[in-house]
C-alpha positions as CSV (number, residue, x, y, z in Angstrom):
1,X,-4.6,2.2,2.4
2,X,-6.8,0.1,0.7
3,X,-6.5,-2.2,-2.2
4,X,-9.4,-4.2,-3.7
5,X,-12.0,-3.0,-0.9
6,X,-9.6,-4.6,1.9
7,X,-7.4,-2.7,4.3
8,X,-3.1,-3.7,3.2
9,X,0.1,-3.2,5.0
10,X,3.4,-3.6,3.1
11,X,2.4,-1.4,0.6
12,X,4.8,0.5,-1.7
13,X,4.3,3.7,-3.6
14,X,6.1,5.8,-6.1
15,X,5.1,8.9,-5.6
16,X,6.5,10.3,-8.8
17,X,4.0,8.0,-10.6
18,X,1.2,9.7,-8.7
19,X,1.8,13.4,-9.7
20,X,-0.9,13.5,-11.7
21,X,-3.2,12.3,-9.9
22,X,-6.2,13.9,-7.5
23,X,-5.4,11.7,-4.8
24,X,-8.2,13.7,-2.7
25,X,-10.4,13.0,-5.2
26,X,-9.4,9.5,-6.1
27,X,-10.3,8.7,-2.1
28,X,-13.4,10.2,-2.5
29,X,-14.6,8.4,-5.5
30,X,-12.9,4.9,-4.5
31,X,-11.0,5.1,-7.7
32,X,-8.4,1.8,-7.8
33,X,-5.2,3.2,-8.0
34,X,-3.4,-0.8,-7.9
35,X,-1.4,-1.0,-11.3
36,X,-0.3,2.6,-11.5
37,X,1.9,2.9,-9.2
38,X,1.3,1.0,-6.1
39,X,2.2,-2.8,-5.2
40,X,1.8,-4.8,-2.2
41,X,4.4,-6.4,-0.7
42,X,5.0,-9.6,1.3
43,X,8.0,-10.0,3.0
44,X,9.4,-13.6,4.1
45,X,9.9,-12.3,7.5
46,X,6.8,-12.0,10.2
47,X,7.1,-9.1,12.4
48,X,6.2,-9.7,16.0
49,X,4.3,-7.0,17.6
50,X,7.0,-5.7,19.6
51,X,8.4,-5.0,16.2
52,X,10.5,-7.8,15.8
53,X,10.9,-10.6,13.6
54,X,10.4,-14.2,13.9
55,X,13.8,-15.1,13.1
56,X,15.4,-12.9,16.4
């Protein structure tokens, strides 16, 4: 997913807030979607790349 032109993990979607939406088209047409229904998240913990966290 992208949000403002940059590649984001943590994202979270509702997807009920999207069913109106051309999602196919929205892609297409780089239509910003951030605001609707979509937030980034940050979360205090860094996952390792085994898929851990910092903390274990």
């Amino acid at each position: 997913m992208r949000l403002r032109g940059e590649i984001s993990q943590g994202v979270v979607c509702r997807p009920a807030a999207l069913q109106s939406v051309d999602l196919a088209r929205a892609a297409a047409g780089g239509e910003e979607l951030r605001g609707r229904a979509i937030a980034k998240v940050v979360s205090d913990a860094c996952l390792t790349r085994k898929g851990g966290t910092e903390y274990e």
